[in-house]
PDB file of N, CA, C and O in Angstrom:
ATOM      1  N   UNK A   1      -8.640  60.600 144.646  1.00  0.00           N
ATOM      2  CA  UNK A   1      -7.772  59.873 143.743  1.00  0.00           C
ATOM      3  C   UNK A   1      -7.273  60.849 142.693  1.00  0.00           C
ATOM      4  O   UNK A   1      -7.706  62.001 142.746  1.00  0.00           O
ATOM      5  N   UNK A   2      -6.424  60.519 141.761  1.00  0.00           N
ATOM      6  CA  UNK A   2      -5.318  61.348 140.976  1.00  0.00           C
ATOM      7  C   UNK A   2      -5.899  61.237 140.027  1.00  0.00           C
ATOM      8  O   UNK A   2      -6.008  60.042 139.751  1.00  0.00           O
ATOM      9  N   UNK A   3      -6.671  62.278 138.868  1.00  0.00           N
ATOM     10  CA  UNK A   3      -7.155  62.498 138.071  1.00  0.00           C
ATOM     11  C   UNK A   3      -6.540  61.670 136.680  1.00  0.00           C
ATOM     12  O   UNK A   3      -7.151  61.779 135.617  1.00  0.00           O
ATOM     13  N   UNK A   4      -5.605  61.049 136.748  1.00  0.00           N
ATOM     14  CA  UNK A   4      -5.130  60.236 135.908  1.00  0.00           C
ATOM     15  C   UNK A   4      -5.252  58.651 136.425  1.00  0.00           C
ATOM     16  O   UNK A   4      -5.110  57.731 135.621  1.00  0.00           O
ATOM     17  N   UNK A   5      -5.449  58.482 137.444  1.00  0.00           N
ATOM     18  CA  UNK A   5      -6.109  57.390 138.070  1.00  0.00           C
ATOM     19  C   UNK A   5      -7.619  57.166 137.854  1.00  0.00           C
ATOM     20  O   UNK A   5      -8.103  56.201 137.263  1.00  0.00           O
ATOM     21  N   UNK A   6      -8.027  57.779 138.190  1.00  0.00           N
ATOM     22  CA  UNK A   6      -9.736  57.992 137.312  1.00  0.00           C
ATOM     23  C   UNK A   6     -10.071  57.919 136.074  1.00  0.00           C
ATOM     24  O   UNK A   6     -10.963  57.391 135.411  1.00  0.00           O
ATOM     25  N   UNK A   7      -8.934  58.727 135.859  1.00  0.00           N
ATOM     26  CA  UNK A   7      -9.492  58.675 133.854  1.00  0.00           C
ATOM     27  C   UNK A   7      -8.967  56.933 133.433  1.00  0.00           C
ATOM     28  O   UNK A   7      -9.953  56.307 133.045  1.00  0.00           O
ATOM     29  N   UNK A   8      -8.019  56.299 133.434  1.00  0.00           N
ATOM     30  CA  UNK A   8      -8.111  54.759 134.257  1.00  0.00           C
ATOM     31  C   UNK A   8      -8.875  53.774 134.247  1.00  0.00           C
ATOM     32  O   UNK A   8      -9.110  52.914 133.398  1.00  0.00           O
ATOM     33  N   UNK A   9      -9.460  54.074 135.838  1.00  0.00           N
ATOM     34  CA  UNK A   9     -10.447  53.842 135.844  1.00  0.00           C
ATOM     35  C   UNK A   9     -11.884  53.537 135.237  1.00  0.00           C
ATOM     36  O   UNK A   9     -12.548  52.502 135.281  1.00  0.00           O
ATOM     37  N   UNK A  10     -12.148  54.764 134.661  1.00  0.00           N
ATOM     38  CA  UNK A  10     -12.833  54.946 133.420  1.00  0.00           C
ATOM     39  C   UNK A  10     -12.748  54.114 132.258  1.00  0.00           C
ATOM     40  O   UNK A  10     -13.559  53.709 131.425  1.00  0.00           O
ATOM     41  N   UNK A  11     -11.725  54.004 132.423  1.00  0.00           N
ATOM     42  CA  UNK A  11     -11.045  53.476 130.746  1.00  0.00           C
ATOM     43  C   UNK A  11     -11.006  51.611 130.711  1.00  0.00           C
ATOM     44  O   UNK A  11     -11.020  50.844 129.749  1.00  0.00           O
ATOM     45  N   UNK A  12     -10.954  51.342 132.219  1.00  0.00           N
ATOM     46  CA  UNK A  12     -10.217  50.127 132.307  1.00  0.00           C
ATOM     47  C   UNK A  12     -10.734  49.850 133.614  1.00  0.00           C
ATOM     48  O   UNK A  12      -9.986  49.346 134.452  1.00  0.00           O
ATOM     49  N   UNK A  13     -12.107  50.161 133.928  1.00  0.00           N
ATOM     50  CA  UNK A  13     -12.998  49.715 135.093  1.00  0.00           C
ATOM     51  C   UNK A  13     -13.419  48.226 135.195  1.00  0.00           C
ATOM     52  O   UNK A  13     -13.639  47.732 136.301  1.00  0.00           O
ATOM     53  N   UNK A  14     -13.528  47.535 134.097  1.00  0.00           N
ATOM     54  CA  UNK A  14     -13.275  45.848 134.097  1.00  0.00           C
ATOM     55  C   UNK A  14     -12.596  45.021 134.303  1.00  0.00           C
ATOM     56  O   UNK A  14     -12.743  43.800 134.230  1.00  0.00           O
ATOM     57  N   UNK A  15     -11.280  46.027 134.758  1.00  0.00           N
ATOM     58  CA  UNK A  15     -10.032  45.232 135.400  1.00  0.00           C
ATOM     59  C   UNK A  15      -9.944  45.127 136.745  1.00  0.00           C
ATOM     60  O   UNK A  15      -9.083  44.528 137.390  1.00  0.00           O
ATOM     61  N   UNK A  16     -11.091  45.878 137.225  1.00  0.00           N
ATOM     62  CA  UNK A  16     -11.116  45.691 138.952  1.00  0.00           C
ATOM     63  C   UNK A  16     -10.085  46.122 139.529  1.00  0.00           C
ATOM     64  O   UNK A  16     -10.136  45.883 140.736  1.00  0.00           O
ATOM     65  N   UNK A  17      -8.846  46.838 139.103  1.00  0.00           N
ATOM     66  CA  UNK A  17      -7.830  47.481 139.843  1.00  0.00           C
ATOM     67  C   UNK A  17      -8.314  48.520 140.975  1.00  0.00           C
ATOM     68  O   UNK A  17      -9.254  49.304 141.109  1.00  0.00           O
ATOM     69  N   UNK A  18      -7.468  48.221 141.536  1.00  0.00           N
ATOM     70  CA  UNK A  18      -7.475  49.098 142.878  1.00  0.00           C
ATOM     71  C   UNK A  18      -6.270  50.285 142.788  1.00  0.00           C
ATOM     72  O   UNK A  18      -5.137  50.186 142.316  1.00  0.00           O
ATOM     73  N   UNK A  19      -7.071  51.671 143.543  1.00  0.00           N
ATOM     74  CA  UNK A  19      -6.268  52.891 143.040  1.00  0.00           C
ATOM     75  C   UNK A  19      -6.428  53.394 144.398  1.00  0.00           C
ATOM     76  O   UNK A  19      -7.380  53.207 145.156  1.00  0.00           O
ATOM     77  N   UNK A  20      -5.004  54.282 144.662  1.00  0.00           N
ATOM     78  CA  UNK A  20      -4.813  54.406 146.095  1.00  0.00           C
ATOM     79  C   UNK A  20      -5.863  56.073 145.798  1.00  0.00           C
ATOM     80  O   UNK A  20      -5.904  56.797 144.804  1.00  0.00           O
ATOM     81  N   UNK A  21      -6.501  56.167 146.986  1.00  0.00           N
ATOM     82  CA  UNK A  21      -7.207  57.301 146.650  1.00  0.00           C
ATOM     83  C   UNK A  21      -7.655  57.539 148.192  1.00  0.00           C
ATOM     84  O   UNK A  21      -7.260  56.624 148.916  1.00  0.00           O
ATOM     85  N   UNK A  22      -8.542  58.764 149.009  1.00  0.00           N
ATOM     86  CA  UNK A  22      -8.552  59.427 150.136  1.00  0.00           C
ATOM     87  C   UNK A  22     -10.216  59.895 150.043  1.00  0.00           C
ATOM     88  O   UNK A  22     -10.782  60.285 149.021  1.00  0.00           O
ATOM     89  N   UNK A  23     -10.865  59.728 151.502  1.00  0.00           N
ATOM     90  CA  UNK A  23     -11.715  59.927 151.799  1.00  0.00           C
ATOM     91  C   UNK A  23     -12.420  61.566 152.564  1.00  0.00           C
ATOM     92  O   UNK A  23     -11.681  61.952 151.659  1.00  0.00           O
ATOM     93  N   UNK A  24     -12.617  61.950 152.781  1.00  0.00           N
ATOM     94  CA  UNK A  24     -13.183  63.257 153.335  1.00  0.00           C
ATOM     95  C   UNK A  24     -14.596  63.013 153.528  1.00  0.00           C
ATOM     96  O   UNK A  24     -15.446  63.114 152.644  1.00  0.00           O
ATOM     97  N   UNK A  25     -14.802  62.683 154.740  1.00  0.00           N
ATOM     98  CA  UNK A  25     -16.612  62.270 154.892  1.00  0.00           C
ATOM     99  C   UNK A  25     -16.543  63.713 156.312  1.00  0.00           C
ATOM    100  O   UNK A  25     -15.665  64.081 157.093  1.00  0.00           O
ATOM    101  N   UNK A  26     -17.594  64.033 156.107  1.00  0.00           N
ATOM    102  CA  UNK A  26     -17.735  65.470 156.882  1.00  0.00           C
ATOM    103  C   UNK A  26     -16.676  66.299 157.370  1.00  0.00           C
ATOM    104  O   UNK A  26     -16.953  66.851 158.435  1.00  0.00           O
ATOM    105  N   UNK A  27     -16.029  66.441 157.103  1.00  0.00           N
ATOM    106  CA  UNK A  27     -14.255  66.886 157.763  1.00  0.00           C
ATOM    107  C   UNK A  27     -13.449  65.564 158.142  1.00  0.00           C
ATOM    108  O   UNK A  27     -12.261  65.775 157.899  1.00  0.00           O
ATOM    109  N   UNK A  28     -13.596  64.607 158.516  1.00  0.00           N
ATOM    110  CA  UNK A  28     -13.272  63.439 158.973  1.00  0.00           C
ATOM    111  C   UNK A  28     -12.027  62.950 157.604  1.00  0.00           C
ATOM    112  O   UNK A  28     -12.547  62.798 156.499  1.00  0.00           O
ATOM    113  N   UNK A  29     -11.051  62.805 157.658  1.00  0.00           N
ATOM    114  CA  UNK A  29     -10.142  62.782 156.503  1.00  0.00           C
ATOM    115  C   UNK A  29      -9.563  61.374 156.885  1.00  0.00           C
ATOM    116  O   UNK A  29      -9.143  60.947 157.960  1.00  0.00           O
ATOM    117  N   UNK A  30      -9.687  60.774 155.599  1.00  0.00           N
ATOM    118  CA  UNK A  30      -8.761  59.158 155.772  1.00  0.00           C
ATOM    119  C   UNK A  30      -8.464  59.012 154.563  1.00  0.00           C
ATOM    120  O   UNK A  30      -9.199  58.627 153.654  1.00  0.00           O
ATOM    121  N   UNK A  31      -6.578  59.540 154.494  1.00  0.00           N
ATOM    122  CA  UNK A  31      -5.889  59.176 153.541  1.00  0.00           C
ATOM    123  C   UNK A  31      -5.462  58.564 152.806  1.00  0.00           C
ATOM    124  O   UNK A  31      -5.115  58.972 151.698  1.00  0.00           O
ATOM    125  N   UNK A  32      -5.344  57.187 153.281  1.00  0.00           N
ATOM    126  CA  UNK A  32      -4.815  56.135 152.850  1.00  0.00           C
ATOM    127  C   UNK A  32      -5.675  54.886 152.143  1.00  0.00           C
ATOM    128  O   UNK A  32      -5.330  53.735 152.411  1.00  0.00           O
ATOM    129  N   UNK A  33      -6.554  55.073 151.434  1.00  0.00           N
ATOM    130  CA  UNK A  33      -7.832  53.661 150.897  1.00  0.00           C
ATOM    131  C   UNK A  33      -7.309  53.436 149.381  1.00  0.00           C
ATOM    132  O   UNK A  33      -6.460  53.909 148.625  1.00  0.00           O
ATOM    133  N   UNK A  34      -7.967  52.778 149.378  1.00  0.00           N
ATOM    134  CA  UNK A  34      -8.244  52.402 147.632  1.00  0.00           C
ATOM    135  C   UNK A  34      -9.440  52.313 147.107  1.00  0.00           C
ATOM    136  O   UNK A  34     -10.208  51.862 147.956  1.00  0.00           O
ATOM    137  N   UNK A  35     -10.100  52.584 145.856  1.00  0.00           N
ATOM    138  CA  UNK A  35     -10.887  52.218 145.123  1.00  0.00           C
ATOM    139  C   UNK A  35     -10.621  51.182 144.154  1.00  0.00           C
ATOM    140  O   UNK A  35      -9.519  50.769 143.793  1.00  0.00           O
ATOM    141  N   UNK A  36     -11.833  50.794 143.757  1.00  0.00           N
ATOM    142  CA  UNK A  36     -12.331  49.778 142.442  1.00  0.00           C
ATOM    143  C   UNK A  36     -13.446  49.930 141.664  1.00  0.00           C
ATOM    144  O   UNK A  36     -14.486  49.980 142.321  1.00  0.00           O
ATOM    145  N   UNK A  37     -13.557  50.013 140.583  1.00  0.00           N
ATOM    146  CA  UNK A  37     -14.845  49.191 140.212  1.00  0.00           C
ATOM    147  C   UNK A  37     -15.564  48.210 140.254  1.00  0.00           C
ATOM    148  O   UNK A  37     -15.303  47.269 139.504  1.00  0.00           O
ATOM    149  N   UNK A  38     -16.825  48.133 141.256  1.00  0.00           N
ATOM    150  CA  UNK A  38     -17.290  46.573 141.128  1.00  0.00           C
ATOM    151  C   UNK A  38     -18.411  45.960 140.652  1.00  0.00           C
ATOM    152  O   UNK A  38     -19.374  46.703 140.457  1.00  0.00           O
ATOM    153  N   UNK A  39     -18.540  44.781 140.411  1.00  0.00           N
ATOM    154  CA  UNK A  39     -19.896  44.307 139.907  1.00  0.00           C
ATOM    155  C   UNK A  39     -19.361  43.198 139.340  1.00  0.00           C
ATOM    156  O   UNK A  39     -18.195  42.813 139.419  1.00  0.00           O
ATOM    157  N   UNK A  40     -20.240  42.720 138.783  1.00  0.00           N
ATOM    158  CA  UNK A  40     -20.111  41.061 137.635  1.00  0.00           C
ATOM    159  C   UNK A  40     -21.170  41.832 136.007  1.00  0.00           C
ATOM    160  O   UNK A  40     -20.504  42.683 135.418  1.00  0.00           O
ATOM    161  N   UNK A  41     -22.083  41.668 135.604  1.00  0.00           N
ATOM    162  CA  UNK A  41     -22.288  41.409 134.918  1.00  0.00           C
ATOM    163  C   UNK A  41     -23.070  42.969 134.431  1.00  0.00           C
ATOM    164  O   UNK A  41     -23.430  43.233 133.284  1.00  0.00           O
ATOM    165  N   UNK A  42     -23.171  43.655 135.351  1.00  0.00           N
ATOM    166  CA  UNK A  42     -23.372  44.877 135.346  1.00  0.00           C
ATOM    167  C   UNK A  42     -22.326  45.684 134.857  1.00  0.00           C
ATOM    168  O   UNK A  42     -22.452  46.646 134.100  1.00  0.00           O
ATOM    169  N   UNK A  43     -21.107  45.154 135.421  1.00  0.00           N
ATOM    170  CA  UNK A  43     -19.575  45.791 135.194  1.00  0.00           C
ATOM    171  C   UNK A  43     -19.566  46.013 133.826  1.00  0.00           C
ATOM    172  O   UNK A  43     -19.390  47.093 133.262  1.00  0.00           O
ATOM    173  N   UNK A  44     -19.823  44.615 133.182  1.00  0.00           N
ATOM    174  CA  UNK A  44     -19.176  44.365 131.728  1.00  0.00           C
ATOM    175  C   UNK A  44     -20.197  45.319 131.078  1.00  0.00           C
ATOM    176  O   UNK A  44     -19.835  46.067 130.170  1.00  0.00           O
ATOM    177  N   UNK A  45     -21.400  45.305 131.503  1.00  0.00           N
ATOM    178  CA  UNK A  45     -22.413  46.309 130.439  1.00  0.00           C
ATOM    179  C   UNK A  45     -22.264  48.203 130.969  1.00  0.00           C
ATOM    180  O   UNK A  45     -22.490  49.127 130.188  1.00  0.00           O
ATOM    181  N   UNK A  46     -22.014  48.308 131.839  1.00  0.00           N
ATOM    182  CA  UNK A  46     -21.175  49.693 132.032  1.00  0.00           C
ATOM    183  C   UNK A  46     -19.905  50.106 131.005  1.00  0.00           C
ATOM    184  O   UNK A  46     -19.568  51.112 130.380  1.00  0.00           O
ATOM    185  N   UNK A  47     -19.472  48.934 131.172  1.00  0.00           N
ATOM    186  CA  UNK A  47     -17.528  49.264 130.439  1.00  0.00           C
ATOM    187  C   UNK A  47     -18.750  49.409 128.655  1.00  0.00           C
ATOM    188  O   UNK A  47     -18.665  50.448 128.000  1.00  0.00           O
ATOM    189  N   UNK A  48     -19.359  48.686 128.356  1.00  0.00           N
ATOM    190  CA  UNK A  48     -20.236  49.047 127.490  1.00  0.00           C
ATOM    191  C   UNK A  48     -20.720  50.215 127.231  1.00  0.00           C
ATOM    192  O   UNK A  48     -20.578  50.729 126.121  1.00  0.00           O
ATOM    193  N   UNK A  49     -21.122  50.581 127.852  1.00  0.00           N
ATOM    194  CA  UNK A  49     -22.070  52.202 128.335  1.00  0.00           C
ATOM    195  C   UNK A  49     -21.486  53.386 127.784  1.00  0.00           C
ATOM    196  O   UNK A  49     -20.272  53.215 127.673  1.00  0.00           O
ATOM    197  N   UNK A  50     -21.931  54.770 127.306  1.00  0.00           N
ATOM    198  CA  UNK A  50     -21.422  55.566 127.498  1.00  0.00           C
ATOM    199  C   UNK A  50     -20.774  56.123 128.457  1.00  0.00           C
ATOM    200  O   UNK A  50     -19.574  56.361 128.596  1.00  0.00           O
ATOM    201  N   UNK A  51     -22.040  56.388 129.372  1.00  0.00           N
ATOM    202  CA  UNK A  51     -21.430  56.830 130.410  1.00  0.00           C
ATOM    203  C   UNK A  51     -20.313  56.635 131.484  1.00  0.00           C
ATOM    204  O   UNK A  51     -19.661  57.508 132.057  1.00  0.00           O
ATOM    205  N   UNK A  52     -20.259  55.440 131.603  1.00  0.00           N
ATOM    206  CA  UNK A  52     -19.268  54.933 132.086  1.00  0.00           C
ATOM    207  C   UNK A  52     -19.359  54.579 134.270  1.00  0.00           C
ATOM    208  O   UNK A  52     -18.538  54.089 135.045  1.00  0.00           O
ATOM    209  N   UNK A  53     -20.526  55.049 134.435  1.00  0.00           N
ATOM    210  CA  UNK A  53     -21.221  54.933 135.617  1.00  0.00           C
ATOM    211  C   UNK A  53     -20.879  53.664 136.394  1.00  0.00           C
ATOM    212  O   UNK A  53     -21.675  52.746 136.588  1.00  0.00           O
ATOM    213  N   UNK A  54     -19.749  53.701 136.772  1.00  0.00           N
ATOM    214  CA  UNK A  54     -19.282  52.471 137.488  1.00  0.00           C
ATOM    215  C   UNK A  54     -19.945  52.281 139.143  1.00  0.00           C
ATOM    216  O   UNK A  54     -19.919  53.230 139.927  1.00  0.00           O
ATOM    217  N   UNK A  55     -20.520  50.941 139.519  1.00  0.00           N
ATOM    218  CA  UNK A  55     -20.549  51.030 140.932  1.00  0.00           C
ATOM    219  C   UNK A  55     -18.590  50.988 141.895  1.00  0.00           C
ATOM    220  O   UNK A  55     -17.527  50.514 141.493  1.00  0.00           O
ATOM    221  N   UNK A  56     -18.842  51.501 142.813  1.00  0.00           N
ATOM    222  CA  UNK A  56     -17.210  51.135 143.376  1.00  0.00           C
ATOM    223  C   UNK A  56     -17.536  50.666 144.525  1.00  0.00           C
ATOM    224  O   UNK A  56     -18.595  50.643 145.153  1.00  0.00           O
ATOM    225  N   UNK A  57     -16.214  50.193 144.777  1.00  0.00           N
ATOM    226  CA  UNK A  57     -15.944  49.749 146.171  1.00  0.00           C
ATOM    227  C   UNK A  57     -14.756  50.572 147.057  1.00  0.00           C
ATOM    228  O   UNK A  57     -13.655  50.715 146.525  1.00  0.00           O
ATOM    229  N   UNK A  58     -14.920  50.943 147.991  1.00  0.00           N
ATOM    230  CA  UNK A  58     -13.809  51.255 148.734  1.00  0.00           C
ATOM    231  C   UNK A  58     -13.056  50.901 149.574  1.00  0.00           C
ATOM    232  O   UNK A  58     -13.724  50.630 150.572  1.00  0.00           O
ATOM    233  N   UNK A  59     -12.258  50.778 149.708  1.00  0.00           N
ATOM    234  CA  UNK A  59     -11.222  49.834 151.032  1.00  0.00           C
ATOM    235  C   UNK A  59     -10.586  50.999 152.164  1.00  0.00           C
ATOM    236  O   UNK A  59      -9.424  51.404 152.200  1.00  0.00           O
ATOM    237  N   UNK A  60     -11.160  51.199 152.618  1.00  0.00           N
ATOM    238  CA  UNK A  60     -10.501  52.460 153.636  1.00  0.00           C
ATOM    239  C   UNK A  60      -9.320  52.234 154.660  1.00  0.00           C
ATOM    240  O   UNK A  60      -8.618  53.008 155.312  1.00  0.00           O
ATOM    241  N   UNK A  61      -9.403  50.472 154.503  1.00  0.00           N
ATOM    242  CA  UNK A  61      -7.846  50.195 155.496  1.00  0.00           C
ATOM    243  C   UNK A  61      -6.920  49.841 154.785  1.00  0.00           C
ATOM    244  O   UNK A  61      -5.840  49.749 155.368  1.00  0.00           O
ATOM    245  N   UNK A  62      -6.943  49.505 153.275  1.00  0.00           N
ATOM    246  CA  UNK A  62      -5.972  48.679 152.455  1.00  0.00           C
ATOM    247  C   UNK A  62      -4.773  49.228 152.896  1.00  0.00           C
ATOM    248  O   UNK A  62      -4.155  48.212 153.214  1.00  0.00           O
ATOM    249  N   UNK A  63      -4.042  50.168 153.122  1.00  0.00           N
ATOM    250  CA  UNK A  63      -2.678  51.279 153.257  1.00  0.00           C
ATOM    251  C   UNK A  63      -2.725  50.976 154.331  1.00  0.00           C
ATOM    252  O   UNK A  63      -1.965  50.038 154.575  1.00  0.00           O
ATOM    253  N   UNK A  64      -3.640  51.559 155.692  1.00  0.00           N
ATOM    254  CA  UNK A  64      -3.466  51.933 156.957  1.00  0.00           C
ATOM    255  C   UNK A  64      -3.948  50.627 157.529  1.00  0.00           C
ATOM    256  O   UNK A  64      -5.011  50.301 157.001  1.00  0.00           O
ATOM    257  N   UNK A  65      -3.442  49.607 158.605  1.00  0.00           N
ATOM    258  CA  UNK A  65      -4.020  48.754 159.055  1.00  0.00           C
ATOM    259  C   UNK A  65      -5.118  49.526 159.862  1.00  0.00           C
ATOM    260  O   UNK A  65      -4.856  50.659 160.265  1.00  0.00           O
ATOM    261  N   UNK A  66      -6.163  49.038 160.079  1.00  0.00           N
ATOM    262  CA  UNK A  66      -7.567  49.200 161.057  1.00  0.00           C
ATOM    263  C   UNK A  66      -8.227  50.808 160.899  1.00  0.00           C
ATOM    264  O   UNK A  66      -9.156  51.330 161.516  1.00  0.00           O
ATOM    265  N   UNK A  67      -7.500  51.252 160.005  1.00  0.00           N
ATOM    266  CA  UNK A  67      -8.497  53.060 159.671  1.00  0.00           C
ATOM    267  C   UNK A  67      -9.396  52.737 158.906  1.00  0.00           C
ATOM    268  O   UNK A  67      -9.227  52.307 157.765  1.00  0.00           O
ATOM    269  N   UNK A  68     -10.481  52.919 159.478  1.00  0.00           N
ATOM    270  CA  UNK A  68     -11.851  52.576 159.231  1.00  0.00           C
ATOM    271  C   UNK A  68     -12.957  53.908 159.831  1.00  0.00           C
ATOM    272  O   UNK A  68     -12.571  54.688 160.702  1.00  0.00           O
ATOM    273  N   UNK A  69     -14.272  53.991 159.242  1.00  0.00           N
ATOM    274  CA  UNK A  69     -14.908  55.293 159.158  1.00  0.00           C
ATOM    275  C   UNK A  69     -15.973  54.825 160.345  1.00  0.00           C
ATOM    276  O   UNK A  69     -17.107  54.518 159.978  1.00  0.00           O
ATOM    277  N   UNK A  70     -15.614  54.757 161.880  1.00  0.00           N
ATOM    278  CA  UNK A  70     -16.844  54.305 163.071  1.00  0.00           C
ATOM    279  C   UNK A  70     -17.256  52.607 162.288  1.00  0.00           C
ATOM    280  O   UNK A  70     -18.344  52.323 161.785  1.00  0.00           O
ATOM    281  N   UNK A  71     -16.309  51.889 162.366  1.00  0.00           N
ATOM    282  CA  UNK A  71     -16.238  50.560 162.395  1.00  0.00           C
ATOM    283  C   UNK A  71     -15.895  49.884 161.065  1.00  0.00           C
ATOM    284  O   UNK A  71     -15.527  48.715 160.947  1.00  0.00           O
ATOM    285  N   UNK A  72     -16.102  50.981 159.849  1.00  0.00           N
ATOM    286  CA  UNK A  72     -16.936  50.501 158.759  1.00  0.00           C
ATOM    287  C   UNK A  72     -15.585  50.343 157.841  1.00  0.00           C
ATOM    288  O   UNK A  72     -14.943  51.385 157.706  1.00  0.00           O
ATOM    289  N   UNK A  73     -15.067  49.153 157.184  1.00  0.00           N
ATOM    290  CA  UNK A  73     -13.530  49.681 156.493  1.00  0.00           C
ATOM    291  C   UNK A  73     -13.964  49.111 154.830  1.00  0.00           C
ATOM    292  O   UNK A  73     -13.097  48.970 153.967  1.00  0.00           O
ATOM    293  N   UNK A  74     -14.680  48.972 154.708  1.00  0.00           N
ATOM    294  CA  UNK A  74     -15.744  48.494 153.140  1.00  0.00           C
ATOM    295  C   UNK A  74     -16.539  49.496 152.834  1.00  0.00           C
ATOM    296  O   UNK A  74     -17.295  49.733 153.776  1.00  0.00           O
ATOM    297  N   UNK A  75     -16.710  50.224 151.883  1.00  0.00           N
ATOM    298  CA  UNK A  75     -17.874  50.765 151.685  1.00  0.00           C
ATOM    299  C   UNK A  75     -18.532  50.417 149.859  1.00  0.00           C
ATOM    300  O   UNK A  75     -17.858  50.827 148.914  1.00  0.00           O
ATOM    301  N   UNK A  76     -19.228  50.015 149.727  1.00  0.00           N
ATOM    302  CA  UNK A  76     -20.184  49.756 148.600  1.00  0.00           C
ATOM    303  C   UNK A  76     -21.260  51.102 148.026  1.00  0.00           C
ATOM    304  O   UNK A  76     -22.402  51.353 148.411  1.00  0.00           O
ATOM    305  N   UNK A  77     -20.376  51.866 146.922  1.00  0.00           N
ATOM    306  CA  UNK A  77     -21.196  52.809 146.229  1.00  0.00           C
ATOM    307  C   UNK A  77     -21.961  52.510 145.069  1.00  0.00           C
ATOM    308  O   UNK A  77     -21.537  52.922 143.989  1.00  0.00           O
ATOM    309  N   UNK A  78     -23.188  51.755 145.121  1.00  0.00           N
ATOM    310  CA  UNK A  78     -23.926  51.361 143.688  1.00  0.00           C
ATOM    311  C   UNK A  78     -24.822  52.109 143.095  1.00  0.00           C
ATOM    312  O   UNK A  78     -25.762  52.759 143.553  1.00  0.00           O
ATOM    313  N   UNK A  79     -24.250  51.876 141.515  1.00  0.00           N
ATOM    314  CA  UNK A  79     -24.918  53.216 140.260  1.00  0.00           C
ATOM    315  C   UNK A  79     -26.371  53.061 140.371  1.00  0.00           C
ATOM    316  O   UNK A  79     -27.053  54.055 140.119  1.00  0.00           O
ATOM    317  N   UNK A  80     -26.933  52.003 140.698  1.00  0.00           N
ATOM    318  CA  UNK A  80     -28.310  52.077 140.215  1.00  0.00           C
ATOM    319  C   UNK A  80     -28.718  51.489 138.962  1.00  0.00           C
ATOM    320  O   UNK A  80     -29.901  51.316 138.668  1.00  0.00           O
ATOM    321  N   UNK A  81     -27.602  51.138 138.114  1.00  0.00           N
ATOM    322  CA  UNK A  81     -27.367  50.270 136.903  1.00  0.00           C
ATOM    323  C   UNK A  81     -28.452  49.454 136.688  1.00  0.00           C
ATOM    324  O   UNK A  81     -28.728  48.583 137.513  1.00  0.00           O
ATOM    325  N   UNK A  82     -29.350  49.677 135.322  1.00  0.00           N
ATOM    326  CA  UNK A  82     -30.631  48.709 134.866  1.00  0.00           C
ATOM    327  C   UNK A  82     -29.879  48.508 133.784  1.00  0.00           C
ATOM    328  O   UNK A  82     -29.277  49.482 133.333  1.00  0.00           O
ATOM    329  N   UNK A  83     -29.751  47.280 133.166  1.00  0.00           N
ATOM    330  CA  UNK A  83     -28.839  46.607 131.789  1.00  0.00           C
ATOM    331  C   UNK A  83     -30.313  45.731 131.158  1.00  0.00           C
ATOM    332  O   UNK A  83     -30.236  45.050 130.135  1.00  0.00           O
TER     333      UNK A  83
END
């Protein structure tokens, strides 16, 4: 994703927007996804946070119909977040 999309992100991770952004999983390249920030109640105490440690979500087909990573077109990255 575009370093001004992130910073964004960062800024405005409680809005759940989705940002067109690209995958690279072992050489395996899929251009076309989006990210988010996700969560419920975790979200709101992150956007709290310093750090800013968002869990995301990824959409790896949103752009491309059916490009997906060996079946998978969701992926769920969670911080580990204790509130």
């Amino acid at each position: 994703m575009s370093e001004a999309d992130l910073a964004d992100l960062i800024t405005n991770g409680q809005q759940e927007k989705e940002y067109p952004a690209s995958l690279d999983w072992t050489g395996r390249q899929l251009p076309s996804g989006a990210v988010r920030a996700k969560g419920n109640s975790s979200l709101s105490q992150v956007a709290r946070s310093a750090n800013k440690r968002y869990s995301l979500k990824l959409y790896l087909d949103k752009y491309v119909d059916g490009q997906n990573l060996d079946g998978i077109g969701t992926i769920d990255l969670q911080n580990s977040f204790r509130g």
